[in-house]
C-alpha atoms as one frame of an Amber mdcrd trajectory, in Angstrom:
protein
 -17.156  16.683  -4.144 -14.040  15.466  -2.730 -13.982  12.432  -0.342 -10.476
  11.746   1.144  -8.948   8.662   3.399  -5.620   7.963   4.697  -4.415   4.357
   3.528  -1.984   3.085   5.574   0.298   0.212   3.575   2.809  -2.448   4.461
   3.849  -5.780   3.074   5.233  -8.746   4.401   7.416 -11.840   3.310   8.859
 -14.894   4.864  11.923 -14.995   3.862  13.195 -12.859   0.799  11.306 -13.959
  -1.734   9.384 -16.147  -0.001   5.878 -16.155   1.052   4.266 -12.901   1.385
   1.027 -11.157   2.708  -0.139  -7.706   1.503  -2.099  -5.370   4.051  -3.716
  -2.083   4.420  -5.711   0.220   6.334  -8.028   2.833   5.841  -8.920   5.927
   7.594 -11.465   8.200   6.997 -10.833  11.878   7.398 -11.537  11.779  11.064
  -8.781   9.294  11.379 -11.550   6.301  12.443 -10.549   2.824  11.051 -13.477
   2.401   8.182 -11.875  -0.806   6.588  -8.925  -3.590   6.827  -7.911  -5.505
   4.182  -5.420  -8.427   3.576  -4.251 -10.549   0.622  -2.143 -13.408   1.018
   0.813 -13.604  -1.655   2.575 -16.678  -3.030   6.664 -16.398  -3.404   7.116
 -12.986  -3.707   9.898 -10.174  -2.372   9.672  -8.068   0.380   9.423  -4.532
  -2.510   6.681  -6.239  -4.101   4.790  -7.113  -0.832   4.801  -3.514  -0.128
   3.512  -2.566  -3.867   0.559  -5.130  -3.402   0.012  -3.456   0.173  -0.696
   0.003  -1.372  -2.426  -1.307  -4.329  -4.772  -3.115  -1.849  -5.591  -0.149
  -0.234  -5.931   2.232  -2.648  -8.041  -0.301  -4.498 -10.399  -0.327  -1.867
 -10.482   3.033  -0.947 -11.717   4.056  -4.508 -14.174   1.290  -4.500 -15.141
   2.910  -1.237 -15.725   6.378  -3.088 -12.471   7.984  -1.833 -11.060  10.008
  -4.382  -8.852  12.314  -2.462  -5.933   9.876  -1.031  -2.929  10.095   1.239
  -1.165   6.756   1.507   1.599   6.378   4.358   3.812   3.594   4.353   6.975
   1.486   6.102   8.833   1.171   2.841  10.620   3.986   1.389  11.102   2.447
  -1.831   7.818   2.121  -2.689   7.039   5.612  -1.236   9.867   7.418  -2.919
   8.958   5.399  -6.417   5.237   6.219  -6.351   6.221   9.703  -5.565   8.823
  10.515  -8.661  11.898  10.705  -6.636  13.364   7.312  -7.377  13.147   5.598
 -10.593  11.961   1.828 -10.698  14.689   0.161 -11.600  13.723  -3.670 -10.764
  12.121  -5.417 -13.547   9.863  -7.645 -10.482   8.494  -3.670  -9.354   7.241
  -2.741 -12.857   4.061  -4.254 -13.161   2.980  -3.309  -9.943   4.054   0.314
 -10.299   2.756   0.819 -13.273  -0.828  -0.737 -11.412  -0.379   1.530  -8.647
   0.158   4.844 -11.063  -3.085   3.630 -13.140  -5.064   3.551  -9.848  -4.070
   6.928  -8.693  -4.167   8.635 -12.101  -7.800   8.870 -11.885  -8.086  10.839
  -8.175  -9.116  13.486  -7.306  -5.598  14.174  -5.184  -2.766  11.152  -4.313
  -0.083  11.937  -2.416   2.288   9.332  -0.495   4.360   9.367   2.705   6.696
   7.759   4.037   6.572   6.768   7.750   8.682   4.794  10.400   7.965   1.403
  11.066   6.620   2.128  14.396   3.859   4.330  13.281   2.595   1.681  10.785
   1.613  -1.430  13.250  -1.865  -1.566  11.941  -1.062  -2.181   8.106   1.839
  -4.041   9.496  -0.613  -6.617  11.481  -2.526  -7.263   8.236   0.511  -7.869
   5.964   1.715 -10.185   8.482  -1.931 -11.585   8.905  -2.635 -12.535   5.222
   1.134 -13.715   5.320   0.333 -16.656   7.635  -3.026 -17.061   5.981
């Protein structure tokens, strides 16, 4: 039986690199908030903030039981990478790429969005939260 969630993503850095905080959100498939998490980075870049973001969420979600997943996120890097479109071309997005593609490999159904800023505040607040942790 499928089980699916929306994970919303961002990252955050201060300064870039710099310090960084990794954040997510998810949603069940009512849209109600069933989980926030947040992971403070050390000097990190802004790309890779947003790769730790979704790997956060997604992380949780299948520890959760999710297995049908739509991630929507700020960054269209990451989005556009995760997707196919783009290829990763930055030797610092590798690893986490390649952590993100193992993690979705295994669902049920993955498929990534890419959203404005504005309609990403949530996952933005807990990026910036574990930032200043």
């Amino acid at each position: 039986m499928s089980k699916s969630c929306t994970v919303e993503f961002d990252g955050a850095c201060k300064g870039n690199p710099g310090k960084g905080g990794a954040g997510a959100v998810i949603r069940n498939s009512s849209g109600d908030v069933v989980a926030r998490v947040h992971e403070s980075l050390s000097y990190t870049t802004n790309n890779r903030a947003e790769y730790e973001g979704l790997s956060l969420g997604v992380s949780k979600a299948i520890e959760m039981g999710y297995n049908d997943i739509r991630a929507i996120g700020d960054s269209k890097l990451v989005c556009k990478q995760v997707d196919g479109s783009w290829k990763v071309r930055s030797e610092n997005l590798y690893e986490p790429y390649k952590r993100v593609a193992e993690q979705i490999s295994g669902l049920n159904r993955f498929e990534i969005s890419h959203v404005p800023r504005e309609y990403n505040t949530e996952a933005d607040a807990e990026a910036n939260r574990a930032c200043d942790m």
